[in-house]
C-alpha atoms as a printed R data frame, in Angstrom:
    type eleno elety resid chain resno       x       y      z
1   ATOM     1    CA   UNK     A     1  -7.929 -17.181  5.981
2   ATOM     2    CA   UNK     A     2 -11.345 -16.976  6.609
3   ATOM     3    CA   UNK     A     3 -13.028 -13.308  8.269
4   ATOM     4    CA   UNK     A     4 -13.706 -13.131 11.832
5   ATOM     5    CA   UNK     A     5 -16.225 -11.247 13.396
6   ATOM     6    CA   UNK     A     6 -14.758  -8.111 15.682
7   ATOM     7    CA   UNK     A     7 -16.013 -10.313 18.799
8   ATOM     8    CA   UNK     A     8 -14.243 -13.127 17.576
9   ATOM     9    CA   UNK     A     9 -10.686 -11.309 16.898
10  ATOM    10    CA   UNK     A    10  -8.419 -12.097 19.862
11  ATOM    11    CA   UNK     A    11  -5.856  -9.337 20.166
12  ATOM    12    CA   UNK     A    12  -2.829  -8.381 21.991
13  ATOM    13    CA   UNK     A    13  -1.956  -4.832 22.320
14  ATOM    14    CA   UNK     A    14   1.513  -3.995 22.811
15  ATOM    15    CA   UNK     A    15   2.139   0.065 24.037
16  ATOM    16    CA   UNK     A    16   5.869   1.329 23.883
17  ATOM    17    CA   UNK     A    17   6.988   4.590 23.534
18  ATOM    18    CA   UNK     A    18   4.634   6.602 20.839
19  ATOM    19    CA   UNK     A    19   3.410   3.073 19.482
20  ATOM    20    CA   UNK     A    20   0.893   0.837 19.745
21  ATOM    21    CA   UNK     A    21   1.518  -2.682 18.028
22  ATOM    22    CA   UNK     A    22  -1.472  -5.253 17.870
23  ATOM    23    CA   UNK     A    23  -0.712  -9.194 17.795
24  ATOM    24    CA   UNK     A    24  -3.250 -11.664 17.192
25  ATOM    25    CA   UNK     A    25  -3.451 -14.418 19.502
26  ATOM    26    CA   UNK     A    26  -1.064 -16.616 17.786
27  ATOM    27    CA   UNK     A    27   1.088 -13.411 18.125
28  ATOM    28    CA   UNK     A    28   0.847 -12.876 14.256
29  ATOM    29    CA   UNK     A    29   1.243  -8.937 13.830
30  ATOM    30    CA   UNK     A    30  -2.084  -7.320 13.139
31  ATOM    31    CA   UNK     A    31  -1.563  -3.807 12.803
32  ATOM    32    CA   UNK     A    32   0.370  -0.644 14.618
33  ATOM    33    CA   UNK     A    33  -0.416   2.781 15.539
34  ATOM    34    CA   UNK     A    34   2.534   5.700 15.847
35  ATOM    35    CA   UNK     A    35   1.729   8.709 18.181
36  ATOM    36    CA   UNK     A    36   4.958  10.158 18.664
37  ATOM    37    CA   UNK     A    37   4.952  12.950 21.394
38  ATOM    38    CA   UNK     A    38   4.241  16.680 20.491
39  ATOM    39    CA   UNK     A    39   5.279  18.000 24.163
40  ATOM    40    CA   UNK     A    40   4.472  16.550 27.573
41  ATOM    41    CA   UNK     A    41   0.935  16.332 27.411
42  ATOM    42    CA   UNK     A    42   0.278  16.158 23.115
43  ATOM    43    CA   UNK     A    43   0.768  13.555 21.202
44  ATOM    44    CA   UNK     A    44   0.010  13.181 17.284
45  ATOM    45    CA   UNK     A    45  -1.303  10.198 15.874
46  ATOM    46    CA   UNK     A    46   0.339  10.439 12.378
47  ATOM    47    CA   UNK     A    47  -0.181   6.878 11.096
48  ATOM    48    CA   UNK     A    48  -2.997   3.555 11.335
49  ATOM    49    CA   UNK     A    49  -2.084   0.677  9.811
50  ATOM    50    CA   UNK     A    50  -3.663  -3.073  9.162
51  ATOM    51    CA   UNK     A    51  -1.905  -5.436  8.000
52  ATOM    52    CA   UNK     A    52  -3.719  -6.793  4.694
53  ATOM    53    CA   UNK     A    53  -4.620 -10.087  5.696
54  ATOM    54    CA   UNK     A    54  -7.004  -8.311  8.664
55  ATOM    55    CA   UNK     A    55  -8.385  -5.108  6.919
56  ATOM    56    CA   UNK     A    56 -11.980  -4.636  6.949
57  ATOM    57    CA   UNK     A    57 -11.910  -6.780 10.292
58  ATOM    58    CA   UNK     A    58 -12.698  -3.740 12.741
59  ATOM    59    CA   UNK     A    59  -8.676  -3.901 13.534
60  ATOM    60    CA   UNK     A    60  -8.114  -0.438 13.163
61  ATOM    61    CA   UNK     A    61 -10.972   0.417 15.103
62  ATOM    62    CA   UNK     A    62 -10.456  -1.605 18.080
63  ATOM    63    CA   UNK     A    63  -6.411  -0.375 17.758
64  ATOM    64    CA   UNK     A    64  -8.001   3.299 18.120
65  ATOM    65    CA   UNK     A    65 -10.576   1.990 21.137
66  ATOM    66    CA   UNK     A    66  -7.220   1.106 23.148
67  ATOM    67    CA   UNK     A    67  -5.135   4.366 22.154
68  ATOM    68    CA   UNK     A    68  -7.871   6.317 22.912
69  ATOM    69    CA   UNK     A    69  -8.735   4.616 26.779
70  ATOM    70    CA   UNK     A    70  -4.749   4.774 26.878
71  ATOM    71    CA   UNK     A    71  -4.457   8.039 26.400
72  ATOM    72    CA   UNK     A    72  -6.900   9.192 28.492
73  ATOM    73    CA   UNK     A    73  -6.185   7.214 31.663
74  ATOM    74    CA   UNK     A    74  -2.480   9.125 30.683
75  ATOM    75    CA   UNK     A    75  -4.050  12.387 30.906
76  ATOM    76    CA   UNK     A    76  -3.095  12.976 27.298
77  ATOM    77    CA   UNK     A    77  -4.471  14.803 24.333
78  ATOM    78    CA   UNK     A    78  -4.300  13.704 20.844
79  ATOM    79    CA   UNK     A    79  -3.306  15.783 17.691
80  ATOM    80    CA   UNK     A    80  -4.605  13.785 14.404
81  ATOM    81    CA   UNK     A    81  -2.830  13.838 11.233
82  ATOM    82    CA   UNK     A    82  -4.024  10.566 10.094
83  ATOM    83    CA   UNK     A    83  -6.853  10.811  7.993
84  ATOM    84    CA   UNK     A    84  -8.076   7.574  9.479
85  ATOM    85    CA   UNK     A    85  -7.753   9.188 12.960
86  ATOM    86    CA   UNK     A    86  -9.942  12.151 11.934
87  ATOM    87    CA   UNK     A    87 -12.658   9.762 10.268
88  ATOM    88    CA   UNK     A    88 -12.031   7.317 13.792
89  ATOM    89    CA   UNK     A    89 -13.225  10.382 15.713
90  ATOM    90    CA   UNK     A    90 -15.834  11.766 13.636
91  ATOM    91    CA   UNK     A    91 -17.422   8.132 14.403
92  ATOM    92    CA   UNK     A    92 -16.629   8.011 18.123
93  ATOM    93    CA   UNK     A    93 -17.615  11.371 19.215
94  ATOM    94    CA   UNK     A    94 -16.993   9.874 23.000
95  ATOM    95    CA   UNK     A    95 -13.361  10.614 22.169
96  ATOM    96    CA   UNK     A    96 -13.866  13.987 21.399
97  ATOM    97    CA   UNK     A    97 -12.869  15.204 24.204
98  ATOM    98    CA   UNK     A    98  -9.286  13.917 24.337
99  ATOM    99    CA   UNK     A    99  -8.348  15.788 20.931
100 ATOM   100    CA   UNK     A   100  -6.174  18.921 20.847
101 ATOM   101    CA   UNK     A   101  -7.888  22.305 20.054
């Protein structure tokens, strides 16, 4: 398969309850995100994952772009247990403000 550029990626994200699961346009599965619920307003992001034909794509990234908007249009906070969630917001300090102190 060759690499596609982020811009290029056409994805489909899918939101049910405390996951996020990312299709490609052909509807081949890309990646998911669990953020099971802590309490009524927390919930923890405890695991990113790519599938392997799409790492190093920006999937991830772009997975954590839509949780984040999601969550924030929910009125939601975030707890982070996923190491790639803590390095997601050290890089997108925008988000800050939606993580749990």
């Amino acid at each position: 398969m060759n690499r596609l550029t982020r811009e290029e990626l056409m994805m489909n994200f899918i939101f049910s309850e405390g996951r996020l699961d990312c299709r490609s346009e052909d509807g081949l599965p890309m990646g998911n995100i669990t953020f099971p619920a802590v309490d009524e307003r927390v919930v923890n992001i405890d695991h990113v994952f790519t599938s392997p034909v799409f790492r190093g794509q920006g999937v991830a990234e772009k997975m954590m772009d839509a949780l984040m908007a999601h969550l924030e249009k929910e009125g939601k906070l975030a707890r982070l247990t996923c190491p790639y969630s803590q390095h997601y917001i050290e890089k997108h300090p925008q988000w800050s403000h939606l993580v749990e102190r």
